[in-house]
KEMITI-258998 format. One record per residue (C-alpha): x negated, y, z negated; residue in one letter; residue number from 1. Coordinates in nm, 3 decimals, m for minus. Each point is the difference from the previous one (the first is absolute). Example, Ala and Ser with C-alpha at 12.3 -4.5 7.8 and 13.67 -1.06 7.14 Angstrom:
% KEMITI-258998
<<m1.230, m0.450, m0.780>, "A", 1>
<<m0.137, 0.344, 0.066>, "S", 2>
//
This chain:
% KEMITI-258998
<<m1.995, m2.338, m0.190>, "X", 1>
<<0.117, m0.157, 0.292>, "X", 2>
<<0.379, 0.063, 0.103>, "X", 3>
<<0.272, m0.256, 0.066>, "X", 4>
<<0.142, m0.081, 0.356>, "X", 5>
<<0.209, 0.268, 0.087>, "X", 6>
<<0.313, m0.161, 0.237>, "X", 7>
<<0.292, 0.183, 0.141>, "X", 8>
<<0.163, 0.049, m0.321>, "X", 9>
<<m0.266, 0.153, m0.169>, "X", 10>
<<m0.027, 0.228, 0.302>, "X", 11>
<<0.332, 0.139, m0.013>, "X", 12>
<<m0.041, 0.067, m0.388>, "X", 13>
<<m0.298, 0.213, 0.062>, "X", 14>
<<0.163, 0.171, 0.301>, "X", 15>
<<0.284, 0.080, m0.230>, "X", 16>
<<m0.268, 0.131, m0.305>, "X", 17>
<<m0.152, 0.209, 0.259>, "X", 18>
<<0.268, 0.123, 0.117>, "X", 19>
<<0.146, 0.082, m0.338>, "X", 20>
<<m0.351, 0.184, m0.148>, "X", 21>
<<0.023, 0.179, 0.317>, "X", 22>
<<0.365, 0.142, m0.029>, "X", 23>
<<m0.142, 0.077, m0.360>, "X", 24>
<<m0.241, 0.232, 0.075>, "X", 25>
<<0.219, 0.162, 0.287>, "X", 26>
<<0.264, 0.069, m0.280>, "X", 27>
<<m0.274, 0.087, m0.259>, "X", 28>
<<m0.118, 0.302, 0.199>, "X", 29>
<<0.357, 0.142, 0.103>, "X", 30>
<<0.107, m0.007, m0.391>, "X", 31>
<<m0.373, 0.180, m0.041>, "X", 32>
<<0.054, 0.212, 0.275>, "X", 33>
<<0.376, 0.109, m0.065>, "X", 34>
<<m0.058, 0.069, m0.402>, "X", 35>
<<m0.325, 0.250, 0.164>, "X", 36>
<<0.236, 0.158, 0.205>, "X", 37>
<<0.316, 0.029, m0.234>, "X", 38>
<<m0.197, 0.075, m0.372>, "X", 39>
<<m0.280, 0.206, 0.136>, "X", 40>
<<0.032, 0.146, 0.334>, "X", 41>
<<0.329, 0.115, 0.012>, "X", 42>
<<m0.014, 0.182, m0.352>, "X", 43>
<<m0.349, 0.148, 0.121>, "X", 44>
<<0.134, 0.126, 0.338>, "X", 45>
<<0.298, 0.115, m0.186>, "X", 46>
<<m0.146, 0.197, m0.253>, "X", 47>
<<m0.222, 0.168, 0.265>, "X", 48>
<<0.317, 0.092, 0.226>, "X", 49>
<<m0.154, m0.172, 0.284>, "X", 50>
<<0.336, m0.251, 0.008>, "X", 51>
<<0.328, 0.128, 0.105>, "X", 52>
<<0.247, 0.074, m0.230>, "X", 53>
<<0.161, m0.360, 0.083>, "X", 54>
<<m0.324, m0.182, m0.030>, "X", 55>
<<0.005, m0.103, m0.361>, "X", 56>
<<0.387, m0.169, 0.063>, "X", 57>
<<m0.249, m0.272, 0.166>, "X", 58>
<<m0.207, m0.075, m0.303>, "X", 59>
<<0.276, m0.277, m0.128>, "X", 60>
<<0.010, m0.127, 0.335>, "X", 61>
<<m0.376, m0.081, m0.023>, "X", 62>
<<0.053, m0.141, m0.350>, "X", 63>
<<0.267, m0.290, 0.123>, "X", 64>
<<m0.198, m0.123, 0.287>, "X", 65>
<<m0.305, m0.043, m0.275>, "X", 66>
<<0.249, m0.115, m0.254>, "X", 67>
<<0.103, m0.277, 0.297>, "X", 68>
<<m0.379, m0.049, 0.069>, "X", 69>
<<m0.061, m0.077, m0.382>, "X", 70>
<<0.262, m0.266, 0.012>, "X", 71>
<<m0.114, m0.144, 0.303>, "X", 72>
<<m0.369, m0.021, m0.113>, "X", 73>
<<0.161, m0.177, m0.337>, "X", 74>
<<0.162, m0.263, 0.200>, "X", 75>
<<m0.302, m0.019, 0.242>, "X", 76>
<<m0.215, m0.024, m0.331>, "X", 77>
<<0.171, m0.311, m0.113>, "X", 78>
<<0.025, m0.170, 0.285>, "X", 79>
<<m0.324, 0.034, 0.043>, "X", 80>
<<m0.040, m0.166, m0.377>, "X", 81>
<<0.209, m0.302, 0.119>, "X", 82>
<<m0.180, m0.050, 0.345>, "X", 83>
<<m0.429, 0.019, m0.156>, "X", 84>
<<0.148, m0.392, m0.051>, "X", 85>
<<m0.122, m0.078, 0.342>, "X", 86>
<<m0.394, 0.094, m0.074>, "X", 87>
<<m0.026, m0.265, m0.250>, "X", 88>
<<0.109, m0.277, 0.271>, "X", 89>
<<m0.333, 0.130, 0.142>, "X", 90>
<<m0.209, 0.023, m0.214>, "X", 91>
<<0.064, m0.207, m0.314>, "X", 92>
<<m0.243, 0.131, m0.191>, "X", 93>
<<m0.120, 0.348, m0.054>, "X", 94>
<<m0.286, 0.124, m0.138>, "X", 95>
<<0.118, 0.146, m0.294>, "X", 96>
//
């Protein structure tokens, strides 16, 4: 498989895919981590009495920032769909 000549364009797309799967996985692991925190740790710590009396009033907090993380990962998901375009401009064929 030998890949096509990558110009400036091609450059820029790949920047842009990189950049993309990268903000991805960013936003992938604060939806992972915020859900942790909201759904298990905070009902655990309260149920042991280890969080003030206040700290459950946080637990919807921690479920909107991973409800916002969720629809950023959605978006990033998809754009992501539309931008794998720029692989096939190098390498027309695959192996499968």
């Amino acid at each position: 498989m030998t890949p096509g000549i990558i110009g400036p364009a091609e450059w820029n797309s790949l920047t842009s895919l990189l950049i993309t799967l990268w903000l991805f996985a960013v936003v992938t692991v604060i939806f992972t981590v915020n859900i942790l925190i909201g759904y298990a740790i905070i009902p655990s710590l309260g149920y042991t009495d280890q969080l003030p009396r206040w700290g459950p009033l946080a637990q919807p907090l921690f479920y909107l920032v991973a409800l916002l993380a969720l629809g950023a990962a959605v978006f990033l998901a998809l754009r992501l769909g539309n931008q794998l375009g720029i692989l096939n401009l190098i390498y027309p064929r695959s192996l499968i």
